[in-house]
C-alpha positions as CSV (number, residue, x, y, z in Angstrom):
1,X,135.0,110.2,59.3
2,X,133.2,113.7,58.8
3,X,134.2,114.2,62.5
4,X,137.7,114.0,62.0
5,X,137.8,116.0,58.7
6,X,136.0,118.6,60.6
7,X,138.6,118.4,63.4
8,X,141.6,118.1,61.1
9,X,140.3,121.0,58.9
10,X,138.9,123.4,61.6
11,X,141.9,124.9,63.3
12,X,140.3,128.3,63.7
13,X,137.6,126.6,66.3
14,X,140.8,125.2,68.0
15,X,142.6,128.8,68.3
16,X,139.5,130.3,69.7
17,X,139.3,126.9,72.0
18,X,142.9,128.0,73.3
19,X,142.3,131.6,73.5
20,X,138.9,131.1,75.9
21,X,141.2,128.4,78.5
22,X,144.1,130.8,78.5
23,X,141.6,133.8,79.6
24,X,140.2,131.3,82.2
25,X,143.4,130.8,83.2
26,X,144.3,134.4,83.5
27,X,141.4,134.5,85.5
28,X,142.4,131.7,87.5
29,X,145.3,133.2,88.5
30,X,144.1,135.7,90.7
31,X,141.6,133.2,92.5
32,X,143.1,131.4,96.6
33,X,145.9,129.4,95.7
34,X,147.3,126.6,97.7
35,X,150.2,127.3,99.9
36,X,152.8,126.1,98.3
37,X,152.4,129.0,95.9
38,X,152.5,131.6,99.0
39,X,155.8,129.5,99.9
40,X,157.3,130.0,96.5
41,X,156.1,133.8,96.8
42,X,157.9,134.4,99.3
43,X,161.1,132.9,98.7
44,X,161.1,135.1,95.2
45,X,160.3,137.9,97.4
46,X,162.9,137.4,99.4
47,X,165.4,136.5,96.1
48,X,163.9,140.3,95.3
49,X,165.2,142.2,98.3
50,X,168.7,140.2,98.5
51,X,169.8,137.9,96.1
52,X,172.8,136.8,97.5
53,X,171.4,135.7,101.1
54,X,168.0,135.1,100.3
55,X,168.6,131.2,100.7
56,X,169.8,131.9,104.4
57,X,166.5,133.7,104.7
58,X,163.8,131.6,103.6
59,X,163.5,127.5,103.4
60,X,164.4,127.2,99.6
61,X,163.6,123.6,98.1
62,X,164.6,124.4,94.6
63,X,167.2,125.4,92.0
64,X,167.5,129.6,92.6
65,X,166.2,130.0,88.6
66,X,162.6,130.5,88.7
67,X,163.2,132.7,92.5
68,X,165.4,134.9,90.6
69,X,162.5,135.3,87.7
70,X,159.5,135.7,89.6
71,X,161.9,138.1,92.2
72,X,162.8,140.6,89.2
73,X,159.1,140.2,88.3
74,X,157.8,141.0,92.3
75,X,160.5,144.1,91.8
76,X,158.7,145.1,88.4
77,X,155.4,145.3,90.2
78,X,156.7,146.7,93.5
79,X,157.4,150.2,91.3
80,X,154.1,149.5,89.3
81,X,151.6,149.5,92.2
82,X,154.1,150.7,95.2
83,X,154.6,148.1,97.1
84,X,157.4,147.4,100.0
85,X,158.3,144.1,99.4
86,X,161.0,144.7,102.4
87,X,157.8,144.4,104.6
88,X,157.6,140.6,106.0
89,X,154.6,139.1,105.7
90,X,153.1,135.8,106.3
91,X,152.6,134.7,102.6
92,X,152.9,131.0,103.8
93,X,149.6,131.0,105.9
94,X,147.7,134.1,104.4
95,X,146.1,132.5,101.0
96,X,143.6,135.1,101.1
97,X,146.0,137.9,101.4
98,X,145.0,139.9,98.5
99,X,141.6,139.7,99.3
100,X,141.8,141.2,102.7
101,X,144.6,144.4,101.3
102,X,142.7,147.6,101.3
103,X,143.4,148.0,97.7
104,X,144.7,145.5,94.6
105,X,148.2,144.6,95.3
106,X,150.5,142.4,93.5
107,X,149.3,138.7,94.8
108,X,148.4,136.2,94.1
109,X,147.5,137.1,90.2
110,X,151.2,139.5,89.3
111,X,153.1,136.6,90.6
112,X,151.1,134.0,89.0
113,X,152.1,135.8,85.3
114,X,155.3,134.5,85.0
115,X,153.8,131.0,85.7
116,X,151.3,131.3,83.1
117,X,153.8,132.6,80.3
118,X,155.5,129.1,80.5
119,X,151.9,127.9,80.1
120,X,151.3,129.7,77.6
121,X,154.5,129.0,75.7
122,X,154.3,125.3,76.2
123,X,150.6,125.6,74.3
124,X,152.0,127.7,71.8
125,X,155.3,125.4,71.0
126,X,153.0,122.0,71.0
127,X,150.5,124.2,69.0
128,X,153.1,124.7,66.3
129,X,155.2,121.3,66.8
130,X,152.4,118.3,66.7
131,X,150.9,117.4,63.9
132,X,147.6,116.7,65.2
133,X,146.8,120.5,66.9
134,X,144.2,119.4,69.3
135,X,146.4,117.4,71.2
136,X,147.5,120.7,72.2
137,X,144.0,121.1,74.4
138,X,145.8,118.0,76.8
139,X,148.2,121.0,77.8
140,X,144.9,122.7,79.5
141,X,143.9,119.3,80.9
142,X,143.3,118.5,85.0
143,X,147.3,117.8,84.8
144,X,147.9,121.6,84.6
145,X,144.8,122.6,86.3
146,X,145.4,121.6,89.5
147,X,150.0,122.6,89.3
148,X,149.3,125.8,87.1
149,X,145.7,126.7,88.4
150,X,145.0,125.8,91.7
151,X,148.6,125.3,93.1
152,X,150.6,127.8,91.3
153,X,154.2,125.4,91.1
154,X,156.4,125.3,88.7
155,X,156.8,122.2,87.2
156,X,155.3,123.6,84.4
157,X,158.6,125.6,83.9
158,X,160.1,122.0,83.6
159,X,157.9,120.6,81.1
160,X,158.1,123.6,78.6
161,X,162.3,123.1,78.4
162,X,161.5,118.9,78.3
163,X,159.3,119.1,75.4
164,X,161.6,121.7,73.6
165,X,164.4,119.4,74.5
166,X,162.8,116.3,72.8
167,X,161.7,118.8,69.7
168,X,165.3,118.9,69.3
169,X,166.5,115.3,70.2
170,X,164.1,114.4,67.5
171,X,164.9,117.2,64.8
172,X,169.1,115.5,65.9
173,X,167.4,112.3,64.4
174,X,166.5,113.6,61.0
175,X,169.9,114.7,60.7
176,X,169.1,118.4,61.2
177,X,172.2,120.5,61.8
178,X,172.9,117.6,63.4
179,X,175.9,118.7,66.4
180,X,173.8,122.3,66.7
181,X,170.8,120.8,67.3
182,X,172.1,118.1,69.7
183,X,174.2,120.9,72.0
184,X,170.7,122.8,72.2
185,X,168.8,119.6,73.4
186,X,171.3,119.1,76.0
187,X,171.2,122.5,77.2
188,X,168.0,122.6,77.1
189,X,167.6,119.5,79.6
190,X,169.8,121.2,81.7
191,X,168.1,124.1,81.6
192,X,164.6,122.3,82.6
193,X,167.0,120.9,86.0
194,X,167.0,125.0,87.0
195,X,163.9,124.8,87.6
196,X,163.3,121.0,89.2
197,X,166.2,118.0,88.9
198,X,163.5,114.9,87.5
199,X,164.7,116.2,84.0
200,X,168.0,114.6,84.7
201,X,166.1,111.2,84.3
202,X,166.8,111.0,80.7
203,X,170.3,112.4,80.5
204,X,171.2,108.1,80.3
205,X,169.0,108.2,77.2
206,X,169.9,111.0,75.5
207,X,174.1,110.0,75.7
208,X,172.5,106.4,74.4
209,X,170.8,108.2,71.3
210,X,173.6,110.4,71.0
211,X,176.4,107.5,70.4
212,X,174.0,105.6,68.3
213,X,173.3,108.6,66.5
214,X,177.2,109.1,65.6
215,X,177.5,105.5,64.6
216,X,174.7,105.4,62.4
217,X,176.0,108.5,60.5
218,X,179.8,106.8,60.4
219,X,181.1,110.2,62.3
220,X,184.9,109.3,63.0
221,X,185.9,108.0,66.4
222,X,187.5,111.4,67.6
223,X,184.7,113.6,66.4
224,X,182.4,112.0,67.9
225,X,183.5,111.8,71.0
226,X,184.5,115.5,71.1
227,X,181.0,116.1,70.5
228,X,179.8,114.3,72.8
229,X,181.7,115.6,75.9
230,X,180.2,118.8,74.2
231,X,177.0,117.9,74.4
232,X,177.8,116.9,78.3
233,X,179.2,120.0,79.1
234,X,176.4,122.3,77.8
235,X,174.0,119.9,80.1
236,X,176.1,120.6,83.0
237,X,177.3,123.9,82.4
238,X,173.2,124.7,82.2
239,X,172.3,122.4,85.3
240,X,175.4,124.2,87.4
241,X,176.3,128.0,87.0
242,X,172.8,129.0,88.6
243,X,174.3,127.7,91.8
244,X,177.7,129.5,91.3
245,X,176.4,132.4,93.5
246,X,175.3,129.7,96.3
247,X,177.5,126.7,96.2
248,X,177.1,125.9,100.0
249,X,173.4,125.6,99.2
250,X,173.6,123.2,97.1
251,X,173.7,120.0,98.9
252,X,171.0,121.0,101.1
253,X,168.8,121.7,98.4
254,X,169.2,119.1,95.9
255,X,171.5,116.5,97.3
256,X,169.3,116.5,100.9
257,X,166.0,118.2,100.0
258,X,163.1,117.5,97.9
259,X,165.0,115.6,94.9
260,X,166.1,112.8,97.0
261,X,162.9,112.6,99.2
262,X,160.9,111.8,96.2
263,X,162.9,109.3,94.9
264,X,163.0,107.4,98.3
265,X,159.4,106.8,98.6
266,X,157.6,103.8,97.0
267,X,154.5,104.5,95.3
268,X,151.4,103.1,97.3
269,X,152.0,100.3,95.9
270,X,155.8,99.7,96.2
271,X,155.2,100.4,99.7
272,X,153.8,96.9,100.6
273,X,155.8,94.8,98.2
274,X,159.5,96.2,99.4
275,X,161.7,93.7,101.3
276,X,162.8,94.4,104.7
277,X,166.4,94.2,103.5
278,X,166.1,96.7,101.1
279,X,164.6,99.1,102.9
280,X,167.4,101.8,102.1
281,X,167.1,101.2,98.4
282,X,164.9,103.5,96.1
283,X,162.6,100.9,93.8
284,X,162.6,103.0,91.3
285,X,166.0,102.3,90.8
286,X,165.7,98.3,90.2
287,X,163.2,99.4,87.0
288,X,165.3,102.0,85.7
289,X,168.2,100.5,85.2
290,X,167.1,97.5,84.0
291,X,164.9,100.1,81.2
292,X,168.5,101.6,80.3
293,X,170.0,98.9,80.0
294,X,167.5,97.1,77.6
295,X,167.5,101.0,75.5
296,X,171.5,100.8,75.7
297,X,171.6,97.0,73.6
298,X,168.5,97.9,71.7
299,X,169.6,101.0,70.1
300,X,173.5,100.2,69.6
301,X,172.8,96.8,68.2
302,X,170.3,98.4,65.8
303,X,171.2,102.1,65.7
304,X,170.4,102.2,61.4
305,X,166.6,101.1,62.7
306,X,166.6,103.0,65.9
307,X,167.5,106.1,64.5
308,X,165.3,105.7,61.3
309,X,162.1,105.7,63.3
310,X,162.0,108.5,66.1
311,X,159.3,106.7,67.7
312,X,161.8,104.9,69.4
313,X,163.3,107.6,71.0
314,X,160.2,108.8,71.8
315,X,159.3,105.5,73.6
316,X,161.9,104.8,75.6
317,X,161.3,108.6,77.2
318,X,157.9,107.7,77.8
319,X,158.8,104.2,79.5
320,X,161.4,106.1,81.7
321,X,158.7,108.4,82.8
322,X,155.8,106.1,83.3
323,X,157.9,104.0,85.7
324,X,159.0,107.1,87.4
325,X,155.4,107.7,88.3
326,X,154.5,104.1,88.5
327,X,157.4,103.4,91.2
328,X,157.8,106.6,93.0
329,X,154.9,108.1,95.6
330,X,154.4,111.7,94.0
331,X,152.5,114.7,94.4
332,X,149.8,115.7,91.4
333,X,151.6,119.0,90.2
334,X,155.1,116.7,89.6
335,X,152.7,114.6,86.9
336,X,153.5,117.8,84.8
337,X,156.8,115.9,84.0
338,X,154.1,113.3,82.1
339,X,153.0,115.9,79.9
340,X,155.6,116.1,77.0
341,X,156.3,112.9,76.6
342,X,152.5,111.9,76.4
343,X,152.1,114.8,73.6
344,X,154.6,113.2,71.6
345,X,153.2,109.6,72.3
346,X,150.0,110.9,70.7
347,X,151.3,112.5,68.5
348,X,153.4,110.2,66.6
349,X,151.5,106.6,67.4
350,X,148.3,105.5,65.8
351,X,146.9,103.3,68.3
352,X,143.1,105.0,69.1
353,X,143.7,103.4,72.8
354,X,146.5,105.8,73.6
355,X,144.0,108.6,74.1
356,X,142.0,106.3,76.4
357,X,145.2,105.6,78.4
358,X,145.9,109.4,78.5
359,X,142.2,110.4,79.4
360,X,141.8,107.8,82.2
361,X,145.2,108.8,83.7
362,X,144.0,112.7,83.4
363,X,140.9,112.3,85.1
364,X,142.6,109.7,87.8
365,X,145.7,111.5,88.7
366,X,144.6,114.2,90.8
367,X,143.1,111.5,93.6
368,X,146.7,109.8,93.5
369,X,148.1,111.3,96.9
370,X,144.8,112.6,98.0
371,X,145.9,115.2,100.0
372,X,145.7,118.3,98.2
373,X,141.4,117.9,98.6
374,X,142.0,118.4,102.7
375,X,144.1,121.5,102.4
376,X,142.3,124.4,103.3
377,X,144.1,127.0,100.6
378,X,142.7,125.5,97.1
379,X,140.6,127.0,95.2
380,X,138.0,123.9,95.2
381,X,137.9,123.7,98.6
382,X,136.5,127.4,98.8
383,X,133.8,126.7,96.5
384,X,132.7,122.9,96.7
385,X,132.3,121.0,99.8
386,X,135.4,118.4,99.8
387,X,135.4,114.9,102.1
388,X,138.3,113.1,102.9
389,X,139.2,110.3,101.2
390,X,140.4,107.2,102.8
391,X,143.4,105.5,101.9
392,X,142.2,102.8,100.3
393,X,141.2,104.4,97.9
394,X,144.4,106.0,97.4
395,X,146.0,102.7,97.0
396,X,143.2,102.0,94.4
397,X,143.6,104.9,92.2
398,X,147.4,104.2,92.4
399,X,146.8,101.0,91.2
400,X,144.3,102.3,88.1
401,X,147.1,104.7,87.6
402,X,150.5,102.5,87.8
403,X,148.0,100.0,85.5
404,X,147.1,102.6,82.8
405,X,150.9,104.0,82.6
406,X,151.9,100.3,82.0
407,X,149.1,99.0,79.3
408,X,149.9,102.5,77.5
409,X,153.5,101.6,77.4
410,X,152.7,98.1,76.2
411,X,150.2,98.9,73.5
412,X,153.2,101.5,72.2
413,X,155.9,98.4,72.2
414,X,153.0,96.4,70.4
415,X,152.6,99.2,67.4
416,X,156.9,99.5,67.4
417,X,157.2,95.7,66.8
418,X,154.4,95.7,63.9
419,X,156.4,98.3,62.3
420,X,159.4,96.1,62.6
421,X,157.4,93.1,61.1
C-alpha cells in the first residue's frame, strides 16, 4: 500500500525517470545501428537530392512520408555541417560510417533525431493521457529498444498516430465533439498508414464503433451516414495523397512489397498446423474475420452498453492486435504496433496479471524471430559476445509469446463480463 501511494504521489521521481531514458536514448542514437536504418538513410537521402524519382533510385519498401521528413531533415544538416549528400555512398553496408569520417558528420545520430521526436512525443502524449503515469516507462521498454535504439525503424512513427487515434476514438465515446473528434481519429489512422499500412487493421473496428456510436446517440439515418462516409474519406484522403506524386509506385510498394509479405507468413507456429490446401491463404485471415464479426453483433446488438464502457473498444483493438502477432511471423521492431493498445489495456483494466502478461511478452519478444542477434550491425553485437540460437527455440519463445498474447486477452474478456454481471 505505502508503495503504491508513493508511486501514485511521486510523479517528480517519474519526470526525472523519463528525462535520464530520453538522454540515453539521445545517446543511443549516435551508437552502430542495424542496417536497416543505413537502408532507410539512404532512401531519405535520396528523397533529399530528388523527390520526384527518388523511388526509381533506391529500393523503397514504404509509404514516401517519413523519406520525405528525414530527407528535409538530411538537407537541414547538409547546410549545418557541409555535407554533399549528392555523393553516393554505401550507407547499406557501412554501419560504422561515422566512425571512420575524418570529422563528425551527419550519421547515424542527425538522422536518428527525427526518429526519437516521435519517441519522445509518444512518451509525452501517454505521459499526459493515462491515468496511471508510470505506465508511461513501458514506452522505454525492450519493445522500443531494440526498433528505436538499436535498429533505428520507424514503426515507432506508426504507434505515436495509433495511440493518438484511439485517444480520440475514445474521447468519440464520451460524446466529446462527437463528428470532430471522430474525423480526427480517422485521419489520424490514416495518417499512421504513411508511415507503415498494419494501422489499416482496425479501420473494420472503427466503422463498427462508429455506426454503433450513431445509433446509440439516435443521430438520424441521413446524418449519420454523411458522417460516416466523412469519416471514410479523411482515412483515405490521409492514407492516399502522399502517393499522388508516385502513383506507379504504389503497387509495388504496398500491394507487392513488405505489407503483403508479412501477412503471408504463418507465425512459427502456424507454419506447421496449415493445410496443404490452403497454402495460398494468409491464417491470419481465418482469426480476423471471425474477431470482426463477433465485434460487429456484439457492439450493434448492445451499442447503449458497448458504448457506455470504452473498455470495450479498447478490447477488441487489443484482440485484433494480439492475433496479428499471434498468427503472423514478424520481425521485433513491428511489435511497436503492440504498444498502444497495451498502454490503454493497462491503463484502463484492473486485473494485477495484465502487467505480468505485458512484462513477460517484453522481455520475450526480442528472441521471437531470432535473427537480429546474428547481424553484424547492432549495437549488442559490438559489445557483448552473441551465439546463435537454434530454431527450436524460436518456435518456443513463439509459443510463450502467442500463449501470453492469448491469456492477456482472456483475463481482459473475464474482467468485461464481471462488469456485465
Amino acid at each position: 500500500m505505502e508503495l503504491r501511494r508513493y508511486l501514485k504521489d511521486n510523479t517528480l521521481a517519474l519526470k526525472l525517470l523519463l528525462i535520464s531514458l530520453s538522454a540515453l536514448y539521445l545517446i543511443g542514437a549516435a551508437l552502430p545501428k542495424h542496417m536497416d536504418y543505413w537502408a532507410i538513410l539512404n532512401m531519405s537521402t535520396a528523397f533529399a537530392v530528388d523527390p520526384l524519382h527518388f523511388m526509381a533510385r533506391v529500393k523503397v519498401d514504404y509509404p514516401p512520408t517519413f523519406y520525405a521528413l528525414q530527407g528535409a531533415w538530411l538537407n537541414l544538416g547538409s547546410y549545418v555541417f557541409h555535407y554533399n549528400l549528392a555523393i553516393s555512398r554505401d550507407y547499406v553496408n557501412s554501419t560504422l560510417y561515422s566512425y571512420n569520417a575524418t570529422r563528425f558528420g551527419i550519421f547515424p545520430f542527425w538522422g536518428m533525431i527525427p526518429i526519437l521526436m516521435a519517441l519522445f512525443a509518444l512518451v509525452g502524449l501517454s505521459h499526459r493521457a493515462l491515468r496511471n503515469k508510470w505506465l508511461t516507462l513501458i514506452c522505454f521498454g525492450p519493445i522500443t529498444f531494440v526498433s528505436v535504439f538499436l535498429m533505428g525503424q520507424i514503426d515507432v512513427f506508426c504507434a505515436l498516430f495509433i495511440f493518438i487515434s484511439l485517444i480520440l476514438m475514445q474521447r468519440a465515446l464520451n460524446g466529446e465533439k462527437l463528428f470532430f473528434t471522430l474525423v480526427l481519429a480517422y485521419l489520424a489512422l490514416g495518417i499512421s498508414m504513411q508511415f507503415k499500412t498494419y494501422g489499416g487493421l482496425l479501420l473494420p473496428a472503427y466503422l463498427i464503433y462508429t455506426v454503433a456510436l450513431f445509433k446509440g446517440r439516435g443521430v438520424a439515418a441521413e446524418k449519420s451516414l454523411l458522417a460516416l462516409l466523412s469519416c471514410l474519406a479523411a482515412f483515405f484522403v490521409a492514407v492516399f495523397m502522399v502517393w499522388m506524386p508516385y502513383p506507379g509506385w504504389f503497387n509495388t510498394v504496398i500491394l507487392h512489397g513488405e505489407s503483403n509479405w508479412l501477412l503471408q507468413r504463418p507465425s512459427l507456429i502456424f507454419q506447421a498446423l496449415r493445410p496443404a490446401r490452403l497454402s495460398g491463404v494468409p491464417i491470419w485471415l481465418f482469426g480476423y474475420v471471425f474477431i470482426l464479426c463477433y465485434i460487429a453483433v456484439r457492439v450493434l446488438k448492445n451499442s447503449e452498453q458497448s458504448i457506455r464502457d470504452k473498455r470495450y473498444f479498447i478490447f477488441y483493438v487489443f484482440v485484433i492486435i494480439a492475433w496479428f502477432f499471434a498468427a503472423v511471423f514478424t520481425q521485433p521492431q513491428w511489435w511497436m504496433f503492440l504498444l498502444p493498445a497495451a498502454l490503454l489495456s493497462l491503463d484502463n483494466f484492473k486485473k494485477k496479471r495484465g502487467i505480468i502478461f505485458c512484462l513477460l511478452i517484453l522481455a520475450a519478444f526480442p528472441f521471437y524471430t531470432l535473427t537480429f542477434v546474428t547481424m553484424p550491425a547492432l549495437f549488442v553485437v559490438y559489445h557483448v559476445t552473441a551465439a546463435r540460437i537454434t530454431g527450436n527455440l524460436a518456435a518456443f519463445v513463439s509459443l510463450v509469446l502467442t500463449s501470453a498474447l492469448l491469456f492477456w486477452a482472456y483475463e481482459l474478456r473475464k474482467e468485461l463480463r464481471a462488469s456485465e454481471a
